[in-house]
OpenMM code with the backbone's topology and positions (N, CA, C; nanometers):
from openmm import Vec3, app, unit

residues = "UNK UNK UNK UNK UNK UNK UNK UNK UNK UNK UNK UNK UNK UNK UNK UNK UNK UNK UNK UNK UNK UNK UNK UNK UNK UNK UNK UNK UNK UNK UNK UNK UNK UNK UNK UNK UNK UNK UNK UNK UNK UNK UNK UNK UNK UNK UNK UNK UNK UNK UNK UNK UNK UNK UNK UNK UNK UNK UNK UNK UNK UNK UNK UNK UNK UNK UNK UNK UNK UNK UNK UNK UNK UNK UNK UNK UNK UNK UNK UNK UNK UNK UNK UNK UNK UNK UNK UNK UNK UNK UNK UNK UNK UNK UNK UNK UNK UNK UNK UNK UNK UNK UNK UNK UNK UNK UNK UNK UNK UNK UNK UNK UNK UNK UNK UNK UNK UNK".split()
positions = [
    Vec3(0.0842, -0.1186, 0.0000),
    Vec3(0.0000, 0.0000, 0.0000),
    Vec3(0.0887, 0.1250, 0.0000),
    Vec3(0.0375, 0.1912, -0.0721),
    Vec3(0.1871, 0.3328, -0.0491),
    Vec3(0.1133, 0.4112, 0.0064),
    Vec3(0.2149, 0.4591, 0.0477),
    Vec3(0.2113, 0.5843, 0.1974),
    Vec3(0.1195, 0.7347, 0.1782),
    Vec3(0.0484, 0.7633, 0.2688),
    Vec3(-0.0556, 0.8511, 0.2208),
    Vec3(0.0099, 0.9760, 0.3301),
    Vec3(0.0455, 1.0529, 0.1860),
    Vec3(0.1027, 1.1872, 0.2028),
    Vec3(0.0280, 1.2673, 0.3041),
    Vec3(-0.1052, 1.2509, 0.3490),
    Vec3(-0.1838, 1.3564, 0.4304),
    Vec3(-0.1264, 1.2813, 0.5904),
    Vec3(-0.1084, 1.2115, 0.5780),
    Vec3(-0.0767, 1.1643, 0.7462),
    Vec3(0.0438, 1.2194, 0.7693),
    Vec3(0.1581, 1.1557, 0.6722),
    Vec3(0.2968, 1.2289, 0.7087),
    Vec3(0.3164, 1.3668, 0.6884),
    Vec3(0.2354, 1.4377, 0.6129),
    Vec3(0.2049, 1.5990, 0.6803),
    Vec3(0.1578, 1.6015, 0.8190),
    Vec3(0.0587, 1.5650, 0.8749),
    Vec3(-0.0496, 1.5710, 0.9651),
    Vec3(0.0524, 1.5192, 1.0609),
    Vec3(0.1564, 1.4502, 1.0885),
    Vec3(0.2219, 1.4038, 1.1917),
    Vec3(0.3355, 1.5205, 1.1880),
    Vec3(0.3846, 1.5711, 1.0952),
    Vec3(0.4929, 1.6705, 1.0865),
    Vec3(0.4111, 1.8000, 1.1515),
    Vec3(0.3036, 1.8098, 1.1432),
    Vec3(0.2054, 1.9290, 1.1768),
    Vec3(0.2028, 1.8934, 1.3919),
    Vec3(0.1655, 1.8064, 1.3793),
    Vec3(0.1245, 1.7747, 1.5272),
    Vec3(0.1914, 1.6193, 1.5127),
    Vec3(0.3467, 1.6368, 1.5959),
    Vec3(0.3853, 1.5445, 1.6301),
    Vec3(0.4206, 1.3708, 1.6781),
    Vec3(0.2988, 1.4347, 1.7934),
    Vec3(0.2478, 1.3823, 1.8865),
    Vec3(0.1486, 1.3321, 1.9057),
    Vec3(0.0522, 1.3324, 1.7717),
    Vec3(-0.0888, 1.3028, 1.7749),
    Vec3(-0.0882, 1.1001, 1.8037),
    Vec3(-0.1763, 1.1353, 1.8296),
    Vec3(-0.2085, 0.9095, 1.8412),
    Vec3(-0.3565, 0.9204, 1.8274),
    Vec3(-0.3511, 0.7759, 1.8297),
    Vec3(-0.4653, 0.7595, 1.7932),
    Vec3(-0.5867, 0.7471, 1.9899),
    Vec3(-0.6952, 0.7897, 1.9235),
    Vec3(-0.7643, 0.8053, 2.0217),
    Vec3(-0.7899, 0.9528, 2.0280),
    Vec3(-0.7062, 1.0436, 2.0079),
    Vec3(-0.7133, 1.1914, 2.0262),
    Vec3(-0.8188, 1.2401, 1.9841),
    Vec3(-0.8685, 1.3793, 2.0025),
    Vec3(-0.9605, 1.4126, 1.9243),
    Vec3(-0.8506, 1.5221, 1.8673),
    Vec3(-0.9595, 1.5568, 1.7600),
    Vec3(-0.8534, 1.6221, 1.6233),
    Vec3(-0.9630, 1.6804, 1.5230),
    Vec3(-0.9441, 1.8178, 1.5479),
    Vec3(-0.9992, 1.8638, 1.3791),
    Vec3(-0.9066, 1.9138, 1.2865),
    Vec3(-0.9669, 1.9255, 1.1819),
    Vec3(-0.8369, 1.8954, 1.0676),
    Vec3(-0.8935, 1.9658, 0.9267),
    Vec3(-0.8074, 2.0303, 0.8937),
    Vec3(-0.8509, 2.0846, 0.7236),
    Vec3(-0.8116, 2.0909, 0.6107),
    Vec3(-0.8886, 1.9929, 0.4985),
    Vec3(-0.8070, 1.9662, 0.3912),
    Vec3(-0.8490, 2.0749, 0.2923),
    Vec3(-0.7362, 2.0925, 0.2028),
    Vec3(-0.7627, 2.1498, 0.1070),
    Vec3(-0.7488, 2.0269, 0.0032),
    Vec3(-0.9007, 2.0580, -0.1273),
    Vec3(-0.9709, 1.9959, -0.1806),
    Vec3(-0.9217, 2.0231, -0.3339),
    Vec3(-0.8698, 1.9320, -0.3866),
    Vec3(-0.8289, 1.9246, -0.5515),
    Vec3(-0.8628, 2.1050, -0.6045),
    Vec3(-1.0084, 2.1331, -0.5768),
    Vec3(-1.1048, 2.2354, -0.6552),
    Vec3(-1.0330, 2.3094, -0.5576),
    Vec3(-0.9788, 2.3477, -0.4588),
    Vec3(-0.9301, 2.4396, -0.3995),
    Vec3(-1.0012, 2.5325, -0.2651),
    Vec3(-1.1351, 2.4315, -0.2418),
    Vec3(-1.2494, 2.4449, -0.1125),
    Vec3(-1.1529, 2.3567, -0.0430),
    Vec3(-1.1511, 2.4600, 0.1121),
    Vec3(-1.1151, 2.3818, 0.2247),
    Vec3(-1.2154, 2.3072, 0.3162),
    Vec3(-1.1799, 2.1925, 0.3547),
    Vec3(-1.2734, 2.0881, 0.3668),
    Vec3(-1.1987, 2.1063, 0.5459),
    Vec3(-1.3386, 2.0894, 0.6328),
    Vec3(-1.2834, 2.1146, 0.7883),
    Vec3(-1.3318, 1.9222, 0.8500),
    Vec3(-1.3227, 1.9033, 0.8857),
    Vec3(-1.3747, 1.7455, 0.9455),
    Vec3(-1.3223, 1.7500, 1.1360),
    Vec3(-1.3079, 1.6278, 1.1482),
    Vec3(-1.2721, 1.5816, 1.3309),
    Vec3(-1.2803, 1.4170, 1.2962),
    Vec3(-1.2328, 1.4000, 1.4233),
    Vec3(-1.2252, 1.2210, 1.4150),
    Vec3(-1.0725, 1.1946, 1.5496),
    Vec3(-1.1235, 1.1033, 1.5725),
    Vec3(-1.0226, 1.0501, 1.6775),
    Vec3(-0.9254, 0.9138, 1.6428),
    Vec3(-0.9546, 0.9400, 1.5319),
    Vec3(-0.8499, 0.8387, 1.4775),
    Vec3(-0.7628, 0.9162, 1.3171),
    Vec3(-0.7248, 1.0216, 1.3364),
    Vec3(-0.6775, 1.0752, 1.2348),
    Vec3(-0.6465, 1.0064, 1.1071),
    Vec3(-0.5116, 0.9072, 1.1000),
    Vec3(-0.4353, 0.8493, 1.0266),
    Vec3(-0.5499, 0.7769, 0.9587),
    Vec3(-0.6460, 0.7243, 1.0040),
    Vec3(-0.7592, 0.6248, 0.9354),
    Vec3(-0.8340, 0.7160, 0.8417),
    Vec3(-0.8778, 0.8373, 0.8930),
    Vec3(-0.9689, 0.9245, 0.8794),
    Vec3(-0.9172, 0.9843, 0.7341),
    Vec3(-0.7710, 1.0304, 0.7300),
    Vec3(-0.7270, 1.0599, 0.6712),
    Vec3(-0.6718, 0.9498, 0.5284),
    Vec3(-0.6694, 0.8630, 0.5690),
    Vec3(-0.7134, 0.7382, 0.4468),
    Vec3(-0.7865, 0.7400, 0.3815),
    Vec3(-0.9152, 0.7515, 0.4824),
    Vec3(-1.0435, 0.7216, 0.4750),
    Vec3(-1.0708, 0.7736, 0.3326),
    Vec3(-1.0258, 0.9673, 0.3609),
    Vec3(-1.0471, 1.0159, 0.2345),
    Vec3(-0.9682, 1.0040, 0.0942),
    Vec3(-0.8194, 0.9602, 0.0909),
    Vec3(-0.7825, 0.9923, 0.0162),
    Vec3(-0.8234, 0.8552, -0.0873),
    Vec3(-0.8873, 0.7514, 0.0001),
    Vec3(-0.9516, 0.5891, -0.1109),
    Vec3(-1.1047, 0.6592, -0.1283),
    Vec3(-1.1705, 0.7895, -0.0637),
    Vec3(-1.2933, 0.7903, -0.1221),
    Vec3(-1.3995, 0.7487, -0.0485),
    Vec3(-1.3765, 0.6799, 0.0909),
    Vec3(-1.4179, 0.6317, 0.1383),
    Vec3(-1.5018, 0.6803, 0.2373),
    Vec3(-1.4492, 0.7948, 0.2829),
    Vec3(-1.4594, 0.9174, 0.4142),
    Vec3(-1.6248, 0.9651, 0.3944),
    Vec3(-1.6145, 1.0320, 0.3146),
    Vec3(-1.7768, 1.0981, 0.3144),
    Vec3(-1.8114, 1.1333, 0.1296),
    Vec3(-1.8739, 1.1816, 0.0971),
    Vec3(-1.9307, 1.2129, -0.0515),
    Vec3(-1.8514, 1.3130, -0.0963),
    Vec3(-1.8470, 1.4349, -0.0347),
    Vec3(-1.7152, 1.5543, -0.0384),
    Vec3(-1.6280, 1.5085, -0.1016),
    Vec3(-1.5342, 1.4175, -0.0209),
    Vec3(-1.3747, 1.3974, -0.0620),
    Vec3(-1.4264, 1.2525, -0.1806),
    Vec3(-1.5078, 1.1946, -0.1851),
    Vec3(-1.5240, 1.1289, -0.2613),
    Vec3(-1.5233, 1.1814, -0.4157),
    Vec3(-1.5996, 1.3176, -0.4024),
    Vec3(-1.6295, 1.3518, -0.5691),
    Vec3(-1.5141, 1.4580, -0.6054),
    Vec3(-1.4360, 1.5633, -0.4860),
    Vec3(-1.3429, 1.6333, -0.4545),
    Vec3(-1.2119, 1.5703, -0.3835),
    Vec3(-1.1548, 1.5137, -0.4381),
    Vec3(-1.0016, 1.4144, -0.3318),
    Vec3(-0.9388, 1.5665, -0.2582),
    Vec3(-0.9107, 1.4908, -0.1527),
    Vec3(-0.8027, 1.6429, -0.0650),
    Vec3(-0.6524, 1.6417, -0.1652),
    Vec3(-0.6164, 1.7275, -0.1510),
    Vec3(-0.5062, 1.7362, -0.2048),
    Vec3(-0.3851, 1.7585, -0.1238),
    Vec3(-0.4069, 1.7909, 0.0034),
    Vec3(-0.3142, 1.8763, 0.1357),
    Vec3(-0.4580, 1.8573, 0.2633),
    Vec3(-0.3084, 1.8282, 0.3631),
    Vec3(-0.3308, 1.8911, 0.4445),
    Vec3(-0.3265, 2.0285, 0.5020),
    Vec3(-0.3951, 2.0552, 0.5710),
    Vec3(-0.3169, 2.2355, 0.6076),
    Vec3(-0.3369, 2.2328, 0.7913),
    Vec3(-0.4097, 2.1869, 0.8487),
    Vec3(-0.3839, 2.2010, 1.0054),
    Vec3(-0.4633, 2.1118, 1.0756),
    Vec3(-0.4049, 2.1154, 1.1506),
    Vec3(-0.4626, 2.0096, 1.3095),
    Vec3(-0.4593, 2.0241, 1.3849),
    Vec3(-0.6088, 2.0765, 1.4657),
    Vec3(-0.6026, 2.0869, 1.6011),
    Vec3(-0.6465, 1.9698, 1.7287),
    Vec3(-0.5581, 1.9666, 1.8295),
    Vec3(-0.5946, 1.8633, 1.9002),
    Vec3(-0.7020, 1.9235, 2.0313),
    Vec3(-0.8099, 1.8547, 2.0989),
    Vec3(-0.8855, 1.8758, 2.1530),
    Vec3(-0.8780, 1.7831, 2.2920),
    Vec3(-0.9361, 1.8130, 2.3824),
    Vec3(-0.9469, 1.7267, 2.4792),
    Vec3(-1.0778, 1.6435, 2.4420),
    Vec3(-1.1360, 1.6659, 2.4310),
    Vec3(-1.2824, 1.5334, 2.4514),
    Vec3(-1.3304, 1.5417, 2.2823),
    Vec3(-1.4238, 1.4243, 2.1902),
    Vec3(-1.4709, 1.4179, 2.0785),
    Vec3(-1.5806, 1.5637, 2.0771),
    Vec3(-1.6287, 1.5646, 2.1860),
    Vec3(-1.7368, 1.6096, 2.1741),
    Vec3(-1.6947, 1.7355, 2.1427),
    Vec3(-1.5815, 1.7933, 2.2207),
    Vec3(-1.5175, 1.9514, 2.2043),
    Vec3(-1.4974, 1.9603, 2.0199),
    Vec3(-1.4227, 1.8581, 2.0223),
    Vec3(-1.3787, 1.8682, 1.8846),
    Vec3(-1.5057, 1.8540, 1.7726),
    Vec3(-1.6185, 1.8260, 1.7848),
    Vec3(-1.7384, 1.8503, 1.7007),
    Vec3(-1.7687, 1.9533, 1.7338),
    Vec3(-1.7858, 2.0362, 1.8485),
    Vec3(-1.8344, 2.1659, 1.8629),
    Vec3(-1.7463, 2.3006, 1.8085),
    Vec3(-1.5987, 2.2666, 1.7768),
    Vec3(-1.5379, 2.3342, 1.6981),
    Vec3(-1.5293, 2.3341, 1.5455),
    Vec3(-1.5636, 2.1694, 1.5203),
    Vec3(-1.6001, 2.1522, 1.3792),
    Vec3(-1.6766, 2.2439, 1.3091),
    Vec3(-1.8165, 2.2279, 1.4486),
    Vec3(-1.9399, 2.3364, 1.3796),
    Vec3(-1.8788, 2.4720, 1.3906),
    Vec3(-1.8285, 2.5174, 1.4560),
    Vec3(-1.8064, 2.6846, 1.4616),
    Vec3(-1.7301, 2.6925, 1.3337),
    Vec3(-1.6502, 2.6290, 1.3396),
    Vec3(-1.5504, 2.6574, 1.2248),
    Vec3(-1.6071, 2.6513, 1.0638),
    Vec3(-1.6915, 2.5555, 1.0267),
    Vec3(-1.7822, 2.5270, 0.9396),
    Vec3(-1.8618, 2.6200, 0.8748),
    Vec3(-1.8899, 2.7292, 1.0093),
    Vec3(-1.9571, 2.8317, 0.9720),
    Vec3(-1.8911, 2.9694, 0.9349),
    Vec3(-1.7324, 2.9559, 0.9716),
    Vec3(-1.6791, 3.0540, 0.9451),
    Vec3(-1.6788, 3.0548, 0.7451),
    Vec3(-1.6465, 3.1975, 0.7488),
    Vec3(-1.5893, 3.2472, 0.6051),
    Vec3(-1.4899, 3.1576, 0.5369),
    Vec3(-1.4601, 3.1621, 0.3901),
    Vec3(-1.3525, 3.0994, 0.3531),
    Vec3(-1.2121, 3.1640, 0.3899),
    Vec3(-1.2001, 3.3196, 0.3776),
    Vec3(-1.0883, 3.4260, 0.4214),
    Vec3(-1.1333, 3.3927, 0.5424),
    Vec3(-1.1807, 3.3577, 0.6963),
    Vec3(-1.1614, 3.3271, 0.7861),
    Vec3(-1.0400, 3.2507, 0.8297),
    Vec3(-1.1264, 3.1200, 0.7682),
    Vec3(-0.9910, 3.0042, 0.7797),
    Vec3(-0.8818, 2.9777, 0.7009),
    Vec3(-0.8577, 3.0809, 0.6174),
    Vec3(-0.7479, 3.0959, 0.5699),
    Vec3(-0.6322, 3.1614, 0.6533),
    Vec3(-0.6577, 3.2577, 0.6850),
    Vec3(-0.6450, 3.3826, 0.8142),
    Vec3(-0.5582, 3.2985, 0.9338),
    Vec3(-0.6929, 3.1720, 0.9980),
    Vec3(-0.6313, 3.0734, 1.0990),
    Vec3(-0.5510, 2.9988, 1.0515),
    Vec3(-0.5557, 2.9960, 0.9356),
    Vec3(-0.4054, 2.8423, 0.8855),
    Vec3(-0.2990, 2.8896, 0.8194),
    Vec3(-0.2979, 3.0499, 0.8110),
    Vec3(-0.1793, 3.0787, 0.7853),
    Vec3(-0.1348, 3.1351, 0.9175),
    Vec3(-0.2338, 3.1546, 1.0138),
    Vec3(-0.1458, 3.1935, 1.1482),
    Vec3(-0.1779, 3.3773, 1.2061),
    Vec3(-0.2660, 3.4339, 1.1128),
    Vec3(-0.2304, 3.5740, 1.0534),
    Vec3(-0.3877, 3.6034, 1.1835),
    Vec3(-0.3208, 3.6091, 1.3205),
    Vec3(-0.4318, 3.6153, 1.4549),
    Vec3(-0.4994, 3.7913, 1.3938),
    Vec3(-0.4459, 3.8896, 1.3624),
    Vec3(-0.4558, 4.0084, 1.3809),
    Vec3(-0.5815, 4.0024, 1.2258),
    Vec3(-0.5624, 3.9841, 1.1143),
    Vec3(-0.6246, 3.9400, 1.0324),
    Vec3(-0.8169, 3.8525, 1.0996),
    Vec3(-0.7690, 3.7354, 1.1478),
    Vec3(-0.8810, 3.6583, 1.1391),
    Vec3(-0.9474, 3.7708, 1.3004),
    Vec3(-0.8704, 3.8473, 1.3791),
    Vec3(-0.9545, 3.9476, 1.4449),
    Vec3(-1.0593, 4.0679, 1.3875),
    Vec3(-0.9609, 4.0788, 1.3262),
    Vec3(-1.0053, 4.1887, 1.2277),
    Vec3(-1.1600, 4.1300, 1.1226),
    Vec3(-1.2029, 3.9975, 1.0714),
    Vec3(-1.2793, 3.9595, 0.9978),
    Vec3(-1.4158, 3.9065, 1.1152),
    Vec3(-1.3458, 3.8511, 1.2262),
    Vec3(-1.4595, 3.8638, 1.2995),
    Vec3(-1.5035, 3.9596, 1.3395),
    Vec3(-1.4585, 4.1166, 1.3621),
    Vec3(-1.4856, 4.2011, 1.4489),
    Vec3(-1.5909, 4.2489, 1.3204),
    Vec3(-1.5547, 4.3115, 1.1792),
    Vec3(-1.6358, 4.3039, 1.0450),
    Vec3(-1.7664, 4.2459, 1.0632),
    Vec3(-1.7995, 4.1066, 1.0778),
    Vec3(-1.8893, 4.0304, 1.0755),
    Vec3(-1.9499, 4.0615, 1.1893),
    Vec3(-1.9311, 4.0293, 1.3335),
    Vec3(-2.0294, 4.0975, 1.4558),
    Vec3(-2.0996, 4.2175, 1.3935),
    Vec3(-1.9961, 4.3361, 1.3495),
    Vec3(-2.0555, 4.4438, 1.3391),
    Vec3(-2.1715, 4.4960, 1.1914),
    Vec3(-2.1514, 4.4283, 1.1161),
    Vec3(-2.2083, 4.3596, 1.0075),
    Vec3(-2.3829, 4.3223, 1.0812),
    Vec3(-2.3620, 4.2240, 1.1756),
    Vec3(-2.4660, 4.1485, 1.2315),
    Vec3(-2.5285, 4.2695, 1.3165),
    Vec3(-2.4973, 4.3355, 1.4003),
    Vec3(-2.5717, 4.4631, 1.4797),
    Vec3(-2.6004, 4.5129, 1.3838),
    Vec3(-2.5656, 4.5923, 1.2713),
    Vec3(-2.6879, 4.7240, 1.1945),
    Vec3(-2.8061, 4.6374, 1.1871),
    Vec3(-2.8003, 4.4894, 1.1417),
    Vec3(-2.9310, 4.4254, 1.1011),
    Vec3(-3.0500, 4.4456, 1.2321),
] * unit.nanometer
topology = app.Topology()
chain = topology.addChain("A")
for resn in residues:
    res = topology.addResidue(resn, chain)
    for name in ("N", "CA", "C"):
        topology.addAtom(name, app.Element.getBySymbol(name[0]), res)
């Protein structure tokens, strides 16, 4: 079986990860949509998609990259960040995965204030 490039990113990204962890994670998608997921078994998860197997998304869109991984204490945390994140902007999470804190402040503070005139 040859070696699936998204794990040995994903381990160079977060070290230390094992299995059991919770973990959300974001691929960027052939078409160039970043794809956000979770799972506590990364390395599988991350298989999962690149045979097609994972969900319909990466099935009809293959990831092409990884880009980040965050580790969580409990599954459940890590689905409740899934959803927040899910809902962010695409320049949001771009913002968070290049690191650029002052940026992704700046797009939420936009959006709150966006949301009050309404």
């Amino acid at each position: 079986m040859k070696p699936n490039p998204l794990i040995a990113e994903a381990h160079r990204l977060v070290p230390n990860i094992a299995k059991g962890q919770a973990a959300v994670y974001f691929l960027r998608l052939n078409s160039g949509t970043i794809y956000v997921g979770c799972s506590t078994n990364l390395d599988q998860r991350l298989d999962d998609h690149l045979c097609g197997q994972a969900c319909r998304t990466t099935q009809v869109d293959p990831p092409a990259a990884i880009l980040r991984v965050e580790i969580l204490p409990t599954f459940s945390e890590a689905r409740r960040r899934e959803a927040q994140l899910k809902r962010w902007s695409r320049a949001k999470k771009e913002a968070l995965i290049r690191g650029e804190l002052t940026v992704l402040r700046k797009l939420s503070h936009s959006r709150s204030a966006a949301r009050s005139k309404n």
